[in-house]
C-alpha positions as a printed Julia matrix, in Angstrom:
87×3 Matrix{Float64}:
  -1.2   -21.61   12.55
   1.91  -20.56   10.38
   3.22  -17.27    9.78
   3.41  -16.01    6.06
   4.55  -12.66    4.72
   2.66  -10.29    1.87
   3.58   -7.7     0.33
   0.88   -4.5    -0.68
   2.0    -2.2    -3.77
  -0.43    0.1    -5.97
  -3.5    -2.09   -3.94
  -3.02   -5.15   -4.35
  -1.54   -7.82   -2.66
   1.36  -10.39   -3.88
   2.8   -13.34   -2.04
   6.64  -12.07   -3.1
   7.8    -8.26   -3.74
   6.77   -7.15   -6.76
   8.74   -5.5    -9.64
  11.24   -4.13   -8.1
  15.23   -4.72   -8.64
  17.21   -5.55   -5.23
  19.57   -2.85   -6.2
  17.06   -0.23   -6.54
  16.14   -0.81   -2.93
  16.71    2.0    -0.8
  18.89    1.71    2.45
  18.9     5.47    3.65
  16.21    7.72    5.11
  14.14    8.76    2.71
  13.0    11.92    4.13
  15.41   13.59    2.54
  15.52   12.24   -0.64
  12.13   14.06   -1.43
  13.71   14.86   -5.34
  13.73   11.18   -6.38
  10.67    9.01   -7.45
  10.51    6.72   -5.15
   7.9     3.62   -4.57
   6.97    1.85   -1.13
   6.01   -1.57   -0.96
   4.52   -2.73    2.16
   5.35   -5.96    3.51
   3.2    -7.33    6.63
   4.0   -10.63    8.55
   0.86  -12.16    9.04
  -0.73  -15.13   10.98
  -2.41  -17.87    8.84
  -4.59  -21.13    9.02
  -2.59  -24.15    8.3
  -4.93  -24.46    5.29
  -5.28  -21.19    3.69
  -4.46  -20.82    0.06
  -3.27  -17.38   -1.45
  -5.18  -18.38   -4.92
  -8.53  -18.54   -3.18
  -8.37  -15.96   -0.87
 -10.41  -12.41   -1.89
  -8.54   -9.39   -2.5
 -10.4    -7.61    0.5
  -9.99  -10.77    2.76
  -6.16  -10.21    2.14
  -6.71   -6.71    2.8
  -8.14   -7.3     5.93
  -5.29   -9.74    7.31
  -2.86   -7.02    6.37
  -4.73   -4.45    8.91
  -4.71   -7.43   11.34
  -0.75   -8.48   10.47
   1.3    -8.46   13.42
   4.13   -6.69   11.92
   4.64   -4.31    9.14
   7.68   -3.19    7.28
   8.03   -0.48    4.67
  10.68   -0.98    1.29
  11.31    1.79   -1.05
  12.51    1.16   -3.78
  13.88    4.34   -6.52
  12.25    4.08   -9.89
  13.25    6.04  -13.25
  16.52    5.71  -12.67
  19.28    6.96  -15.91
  22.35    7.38  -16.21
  22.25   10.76  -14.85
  20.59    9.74  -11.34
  23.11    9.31   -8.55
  22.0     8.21   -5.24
């Protein structure tokens, strides 16, 4: 068994974070930034077969191993930002 790490935004599932710029990434609470857009990717640390392969696994197979994943960590990330957005 080895441990690998996915990441769930807009439902689907990617092997690496999608889209999103590092420095976009959100390091405050978000609660109370409730006037920004703001996006959360969802990245679980999951427990794998030696021998699984990411290209020939189903989307609902992944699915399911992400309800299953023993840990699960939530990245927002602002989008739409101009130069008149401060954070």
């Amino acid at each position: 068994m080895k441990t690998i790490h996915l990441f769930r935004f807009n439902n689907s599932i990617f092997r690496n974070i999608p889209f999103f710029k590092e420095e976009h990434r959100l390091r405050t609470d978000v609660t109370e930034l409730d006037v920004m857009n703001i996006e959360i990717v969802t990245e679980y640390v999951v427990k794998i077969h030696d021998d699984f392969t990411f290209e020939s696994t189903s989307s609902n197979d992944l699915l399911s191993m992400c309800r299953k994943a023993q840990k699960t960590i939530e990245h927002y990330f602002v989008t739409g930002l101009n130069d008149y957005d401060l954070i």
